[in-house]
Every structure is written in C-alpha cells, then in structure tokens.
C-alpha positions in Angstrom: 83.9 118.2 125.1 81.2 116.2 123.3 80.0 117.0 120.0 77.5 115.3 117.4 76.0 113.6 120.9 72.3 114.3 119.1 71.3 114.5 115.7 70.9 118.6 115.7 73.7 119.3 117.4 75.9 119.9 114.4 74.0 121.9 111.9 76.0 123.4 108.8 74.5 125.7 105.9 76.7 126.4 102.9 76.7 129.7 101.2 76.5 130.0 97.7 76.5 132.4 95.1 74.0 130.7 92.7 74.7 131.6 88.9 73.0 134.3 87.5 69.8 132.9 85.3 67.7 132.3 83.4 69.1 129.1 81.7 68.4 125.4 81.7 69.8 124.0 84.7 68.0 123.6 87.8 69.1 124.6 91.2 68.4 122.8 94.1 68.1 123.6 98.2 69.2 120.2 99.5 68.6 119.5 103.5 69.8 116.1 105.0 70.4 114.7 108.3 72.1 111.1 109.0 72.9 110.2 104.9 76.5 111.2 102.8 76.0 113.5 100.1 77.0 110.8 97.7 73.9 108.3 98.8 71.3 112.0 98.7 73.1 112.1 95.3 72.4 108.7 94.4 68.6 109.0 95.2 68.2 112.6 93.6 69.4 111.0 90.6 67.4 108.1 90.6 63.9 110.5 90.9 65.2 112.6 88.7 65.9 109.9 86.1 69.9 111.2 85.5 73.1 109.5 86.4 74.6 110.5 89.5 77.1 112.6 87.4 74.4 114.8 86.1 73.8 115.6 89.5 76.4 118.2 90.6 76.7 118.8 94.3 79.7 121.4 94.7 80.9 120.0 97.8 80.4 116.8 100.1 78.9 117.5 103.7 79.5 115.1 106.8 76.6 112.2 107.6 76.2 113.3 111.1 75.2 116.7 110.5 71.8 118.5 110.1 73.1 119.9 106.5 72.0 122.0 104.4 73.9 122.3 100.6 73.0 122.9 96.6 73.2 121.0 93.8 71.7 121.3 90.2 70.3 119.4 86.9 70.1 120.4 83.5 66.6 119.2 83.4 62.9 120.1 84.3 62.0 118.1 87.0 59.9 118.7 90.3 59.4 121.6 92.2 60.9 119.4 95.4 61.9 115.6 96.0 62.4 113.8 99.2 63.8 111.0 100.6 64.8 108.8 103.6 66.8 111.9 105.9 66.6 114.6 103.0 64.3 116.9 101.2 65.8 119.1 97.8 63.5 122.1 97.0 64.2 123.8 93.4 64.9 127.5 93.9 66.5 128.7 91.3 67.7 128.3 87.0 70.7 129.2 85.8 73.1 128.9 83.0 75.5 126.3 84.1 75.9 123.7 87.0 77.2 124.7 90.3 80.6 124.5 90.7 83.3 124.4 93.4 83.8 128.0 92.9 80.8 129.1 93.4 80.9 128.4 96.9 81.5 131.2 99.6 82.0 128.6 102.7 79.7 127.5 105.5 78.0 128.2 108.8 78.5 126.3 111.5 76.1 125.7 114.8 77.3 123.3 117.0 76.2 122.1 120.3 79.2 121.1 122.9 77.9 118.8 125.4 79.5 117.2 128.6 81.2 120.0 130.0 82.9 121.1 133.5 81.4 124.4 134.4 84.8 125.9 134.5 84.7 124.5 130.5 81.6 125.6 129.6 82.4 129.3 131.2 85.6 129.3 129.7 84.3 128.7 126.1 83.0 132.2 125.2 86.6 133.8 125.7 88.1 131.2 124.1 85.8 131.6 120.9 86.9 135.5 121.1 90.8 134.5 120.5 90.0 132.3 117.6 87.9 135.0 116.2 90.5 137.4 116.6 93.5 135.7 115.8 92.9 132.4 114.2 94.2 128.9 114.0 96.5 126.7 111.6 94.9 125.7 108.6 95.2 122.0 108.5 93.3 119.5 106.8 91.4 117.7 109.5 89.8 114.1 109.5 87.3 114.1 107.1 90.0 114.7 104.0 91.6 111.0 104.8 88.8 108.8 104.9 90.7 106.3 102.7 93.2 105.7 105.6 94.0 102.1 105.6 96.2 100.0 108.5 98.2 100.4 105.8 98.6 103.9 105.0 97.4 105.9 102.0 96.6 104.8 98.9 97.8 107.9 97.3 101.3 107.5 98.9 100.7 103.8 96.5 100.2 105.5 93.3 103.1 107.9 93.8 105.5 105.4 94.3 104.3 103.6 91.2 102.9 100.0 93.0 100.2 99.8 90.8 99.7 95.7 92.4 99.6 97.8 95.4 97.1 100.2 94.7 94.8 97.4 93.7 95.3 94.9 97.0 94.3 98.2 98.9 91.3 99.1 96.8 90.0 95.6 96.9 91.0 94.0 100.4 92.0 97.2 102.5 88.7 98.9 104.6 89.2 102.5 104.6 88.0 104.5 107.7 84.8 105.8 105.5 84.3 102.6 104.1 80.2 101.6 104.9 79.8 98.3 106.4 78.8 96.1 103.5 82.1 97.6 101.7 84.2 96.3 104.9 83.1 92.9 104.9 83.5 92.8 101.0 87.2 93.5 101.4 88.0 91.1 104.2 86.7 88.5 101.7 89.1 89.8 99.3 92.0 89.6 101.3 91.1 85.9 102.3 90.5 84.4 98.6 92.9 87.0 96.0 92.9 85.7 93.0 90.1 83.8 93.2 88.8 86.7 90.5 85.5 84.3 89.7 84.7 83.7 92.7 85.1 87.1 93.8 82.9 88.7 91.0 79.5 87.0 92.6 79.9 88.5 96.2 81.1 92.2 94.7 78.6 94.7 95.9 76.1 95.4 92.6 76.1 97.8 91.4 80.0 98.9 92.3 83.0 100.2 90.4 84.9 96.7 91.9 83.2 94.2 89.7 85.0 96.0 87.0 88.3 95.8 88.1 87.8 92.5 88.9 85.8 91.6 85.7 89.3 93.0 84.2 91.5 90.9 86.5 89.6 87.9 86.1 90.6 88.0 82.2 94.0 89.7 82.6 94.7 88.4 86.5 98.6 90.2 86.3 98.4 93.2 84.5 97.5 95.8 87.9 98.3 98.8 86.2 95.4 98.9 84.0 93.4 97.2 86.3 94.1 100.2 88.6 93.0 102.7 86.0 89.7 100.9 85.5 88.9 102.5 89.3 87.1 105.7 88.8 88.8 109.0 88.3 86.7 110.6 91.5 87.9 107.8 93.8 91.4 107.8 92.5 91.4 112.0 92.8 89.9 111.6 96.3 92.8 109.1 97.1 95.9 111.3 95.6 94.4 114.3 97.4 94.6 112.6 100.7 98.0 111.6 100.9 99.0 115.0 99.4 96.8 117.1 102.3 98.6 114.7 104.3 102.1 115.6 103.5 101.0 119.5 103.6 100.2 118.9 107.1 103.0 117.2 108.3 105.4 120.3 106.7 103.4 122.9 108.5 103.7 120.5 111.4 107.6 120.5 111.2 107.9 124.2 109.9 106.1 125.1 113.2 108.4 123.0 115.5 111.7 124.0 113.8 113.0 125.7 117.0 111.4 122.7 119.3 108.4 120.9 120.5 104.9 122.7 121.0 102.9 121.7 124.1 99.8 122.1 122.7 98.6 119.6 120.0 95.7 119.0 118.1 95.1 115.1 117.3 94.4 114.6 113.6 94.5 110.9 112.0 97.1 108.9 113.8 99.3 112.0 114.4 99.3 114.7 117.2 100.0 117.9 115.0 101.5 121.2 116.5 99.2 124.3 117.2 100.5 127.6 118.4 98.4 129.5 121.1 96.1 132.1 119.3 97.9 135.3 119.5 99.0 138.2 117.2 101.8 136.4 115.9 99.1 134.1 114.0 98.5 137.2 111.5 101.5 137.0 109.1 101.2 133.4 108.5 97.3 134.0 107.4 98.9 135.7 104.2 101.9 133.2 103.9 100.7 130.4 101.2 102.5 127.2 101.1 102.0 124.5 97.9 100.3 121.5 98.1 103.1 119.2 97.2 103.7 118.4 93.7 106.3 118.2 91.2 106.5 121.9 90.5 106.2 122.5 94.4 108.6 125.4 95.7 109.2 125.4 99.7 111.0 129.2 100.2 113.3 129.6 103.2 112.3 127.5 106.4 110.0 125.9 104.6 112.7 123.9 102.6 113.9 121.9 105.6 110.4 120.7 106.9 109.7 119.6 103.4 112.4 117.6 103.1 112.3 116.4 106.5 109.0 114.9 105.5 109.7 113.8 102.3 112.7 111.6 104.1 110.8 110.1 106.5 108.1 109.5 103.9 111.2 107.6 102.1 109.7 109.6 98.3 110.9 112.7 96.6 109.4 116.0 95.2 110.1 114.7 92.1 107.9 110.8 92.8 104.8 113.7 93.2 103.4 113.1 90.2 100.6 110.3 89.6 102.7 108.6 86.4 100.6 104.9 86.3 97.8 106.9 86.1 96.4 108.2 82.4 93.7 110.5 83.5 94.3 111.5 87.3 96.4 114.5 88.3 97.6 115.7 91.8 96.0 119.1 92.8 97.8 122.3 91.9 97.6 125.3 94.5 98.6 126.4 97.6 97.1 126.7 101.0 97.0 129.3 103.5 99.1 128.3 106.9 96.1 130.1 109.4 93.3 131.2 108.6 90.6 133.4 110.5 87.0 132.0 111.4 84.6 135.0 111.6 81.1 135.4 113.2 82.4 133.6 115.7 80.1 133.9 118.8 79.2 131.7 121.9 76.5 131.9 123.3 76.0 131.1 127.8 76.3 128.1 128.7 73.1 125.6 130.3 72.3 122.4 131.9 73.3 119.4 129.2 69.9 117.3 129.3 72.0 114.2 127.6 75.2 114.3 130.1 73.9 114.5 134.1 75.7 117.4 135.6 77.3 118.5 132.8 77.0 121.9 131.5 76.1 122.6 127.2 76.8 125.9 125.2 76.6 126.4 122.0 79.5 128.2 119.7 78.9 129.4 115.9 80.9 130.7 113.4 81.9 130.7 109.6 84.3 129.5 107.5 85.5 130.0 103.9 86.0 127.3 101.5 88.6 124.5 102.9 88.3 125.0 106.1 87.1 122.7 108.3 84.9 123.3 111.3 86.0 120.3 113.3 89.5 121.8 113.4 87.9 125.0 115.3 86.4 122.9 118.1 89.6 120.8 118.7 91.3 124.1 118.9 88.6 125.4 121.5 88.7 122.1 123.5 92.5 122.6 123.5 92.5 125.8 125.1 89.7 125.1 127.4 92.0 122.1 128.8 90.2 119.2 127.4 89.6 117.0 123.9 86.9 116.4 121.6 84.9 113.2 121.3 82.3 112.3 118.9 79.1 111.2 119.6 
C-alpha cells in the first residue's frame, strides 16, 4: 500500500470549536500543502508583523499533506494572507487564542495507491473492523522526529548529560531535521570546539548561534548552554523519548503471555498489535501514564514498565527533567486503543500513478492524539501488506 504518492492524496481538516466572541483576537482558516506548520507560522507572522509566538497554531500538521488547520492573532490584520503552498482566511474573533483544548480531532481522506486487486477489495471490510473495534493507541512516527543514530535526546536530559544533550543538538541530524540544518551539524561534529569558527556558518537566524555564542565565552559549562535551547524544542525532545517509553510498555504489556504475529513498524521497532476484535473494548477505557516520576503502572502493567525501564538502563525515579530550569515532562495518561469513527471506504479503481494497480480511498476521524498513519499501517496489516510513503 502506497500513500502520499500525489500531493492530494492525504488531505486532513481539523475540527475546532472556535471560542465564543466577540473579543480581540483573530481567528484564522489556514490551508497548506507541501510546507510544516512552523515555516506557514513563520510567514504568517512575518505579514502580520508579530513574532512567531503571537501566532498560536494549536497543533502541528504533516508537510505532505493537503491541510487544513486554525490559528489566531491578537491583532487586526487582513481579511486573508497567502503564501508559497498556503492561504489563511480570517473567519472568526474571539476572546482568547486557540488552544490545544479547543481542538475536537481531525478528518482524514486518504488515497491508497499500488494495490493487488485482492488488496484493494479487501480494504472496505477491513475499514469495518477498525471502525468497530479499534486499534492500540500508539504514538506513531511523526512524535519522534528528533531521533538521532544516537537515540533520543530526551533519554539525554533524563539521565542528566547535559555535554550530551548539547553534542546532539549541535552535531546530531534528527530525522525532521531540513537539509540546510543536516549539513550544519555534520560541520559541527567535524570542528567541536571550534565555537568562533562555528558561529559564522550557524544558520541566521537560529536558536544555535546562541548556544554557541554562550559556549564560545563559557566553552565547558553545557548545562547552561543546554538551557539556552528553546523551551518548545527541549518540550518537543522530553516528549519524545517519554511517548517512546509509553509505547514500548504497551508493547511488552501486550506480549506478556508471548509474541504477537502481527506487528506494526514504528521508528526502529516492530511494535505488537492485536487483531481487531471485541476484546479491544476494555482496553479503550483502561488509561496508562505517560511515564514520569509520579507514574503508577497497576497490576500487569508493573512488569512491562519495569521491563522497559531495565533495558532502557534508567529508573521511574531518573523521569524527571532536573538540568533543566523551565522544562517539564508531560503529566497524563493515554488511552491503550482507541476507536476511529466515520470510518468508510469507498470501491476501489484503476491507480493512474501505479500500472495495474488498483486505488481506493478510506476516510475516517480521529480525536485528539491519535494519529492517522497508525490506522493505515493497521489496514495494510490486515490486508497482508505494509505501508510505504511516497
């Protein structure tokens, strides 16, 4: 199963319940296609004449999607803006900025291409069981795109390497690194320490000329030089390795009696998923923490937590960011399945990109946290294939 193959075969549309107005802030309809939310963020900022951070965008969407999302200004500004791949079109005021909260999830459309004709008849039952019964709730790929070669930089701060955290910020390319970022990196790894040298070919404007700036003056002293990285990034990298970790104990909590056959590949890991079936419905009400130090793992729950934490070579209690001053791991808990509704499929055709291949096309909705990619590795799964992008 191909997905993402053309442009507008991956279209997602969040729903929102805008705040009630009148009031000074400014809501925004925001349509892209090929450009990160932060870059459209970036750019709406720049024509509104605001800092990025005035610009609240409740939630990031994938680059290679037709996507359509909300954000809001506290200011008077034009009726719409538009760049290169997006177009923002004011539709509402309100009292306050948009928030995570406000957010009632997405829906999805998505095109599967280059598929067998026993695939592409086989998809509309399949898309019945997941709407019926549901999936594991894992965090799929787009929550660790700071993956290094050398793990997470979260798992870094935990154990308190704050020289460690730096190397990787600076010299390690992360999976959604952009390319002039990568080559940056490389060029740290080949001349650390070479802090003068360095500050010329840092990316302007970036958040690493001042950490090196910092370590240029104070070329030892990484734990303040890792707190000079922005809060966001450092939230984004701490949330990572913890969504990690929550993965890989629903992953050993669900193979407690054995190995599964059927797998769904996430990261660098091939994580257990059970076939859709009635027995899916308890654990869509069973919660289980994101781990931190206050995290409690209740009867068979224990064992896969500690399991990880062993092989991980940490603790519960090393789950807590202490070099940090201003960044905090995530409190909450997380469903263990959840239930995609709406879900339909619609008959399959001739794919017009893949010669002899058959297309159909499957929608559905999810609530907040979910992730839609994890739906169509479930369907390719049961269907007896995988998923490629692109």
């Amino acid at each position: 199963m191909r997905i993402k193959a053309l442009p507008g075969d991956f279209k997602v549309e969040e729903r929102i319940d805008l705040p009630a107005g009148p009031g000074p802030y400014a809501y925004y309809r925001v349509e892209k296609t090929g450009r990160t939310t932060l870059a459209v963020q970036e750019e709406m900022a720049r024509a509104l004449k605001v800092t990025p951070s005035a610009l609240a965008f409740p939630a990031l969407k994938d680059k290679a999607a037709v996507a359509v999302q909300y954000a809001s200004v506290r200011k008077r500004g034009p009726k719409t803006l538009e760049g290169k791949g997006w177009r923002a079109e004011q539709t509402d005021w309100g009292t306050r900025a948009l928030r995570t909260g406000d957010l009632q999830g997405n829906h999805f459309t998505v095109i599967a291409r280059n598929l067998s004709p026993d695939e592409a008849a086989a998809l509309m039952p399949v898309a019945d069981k997941l709407g019926r019964h549901g999936l594991i709730n894992y965090f799929d790929d787009q929550r660790f795109g700071s993956y290094t070669q050398r793990g997470f930089i979260g798992k870094e701060i935990l154990k308190r390497d704050a020289e460690q955290v730096v190397w990787m910020y600076l010299s390690e390319e992360m999976i959604g690194d952009p390319r002039e970022v990568k080559t940056f990196k490389r060029l740290c790894a080949s001349h650390w320490g070479q802090w003068g040298y360095l500050l010329h070919q840092a990316p302007r404007p970036s958040n690493y000329r001042s950490v090196i700036t910092y370590l240029k003056d104070h070329p030892h002293e990484y734990r303040k030089a890792a707190n000079l990285i922005k809060d966001r990034l450092l939230s984004i990298y701490l949330s990572a390795y913890q969504s990690w970790i929550w993965n890989l104990i629903i992953g050993a909590y669900l193979e407690r009696d054995g190995e599964m056959a059927a797998k769904l590949d996430i990261l660098h890991a091939r994580l257990p998923a059970p076939e859709p079936g009635p027995e899916l419905a308890p654990l869509r009400e069973t919660l289980v923490d994101l781990p931190r130090l206050t995290a409690r793992y209740p009867g068979d729950f224990r064992p896969a937590a500690d399991k990880v934490f062993a092989d991980e070579d940490l603790e519960l209690r090393d789950f807590k960011a202490r070099i940090l001053r201003r960044v905090y791991l995530t409190k909450g808990e997380r469903p263990v399945a959840f239930l995609p509704i709406e879900v339909t499929a619609g008959e399959a055709g001739v794919d017009e990109e893949f010669a002899g291949r058959r297309r159909a096309t499957i929608a559905f909705a999810l609530g907040p946290g979910q992730y839609a990619t994890l739906v169509l590795k479930a369907a390719a799964a049961l269907i007896g294939t995988q998923i490629k992008v692109r």
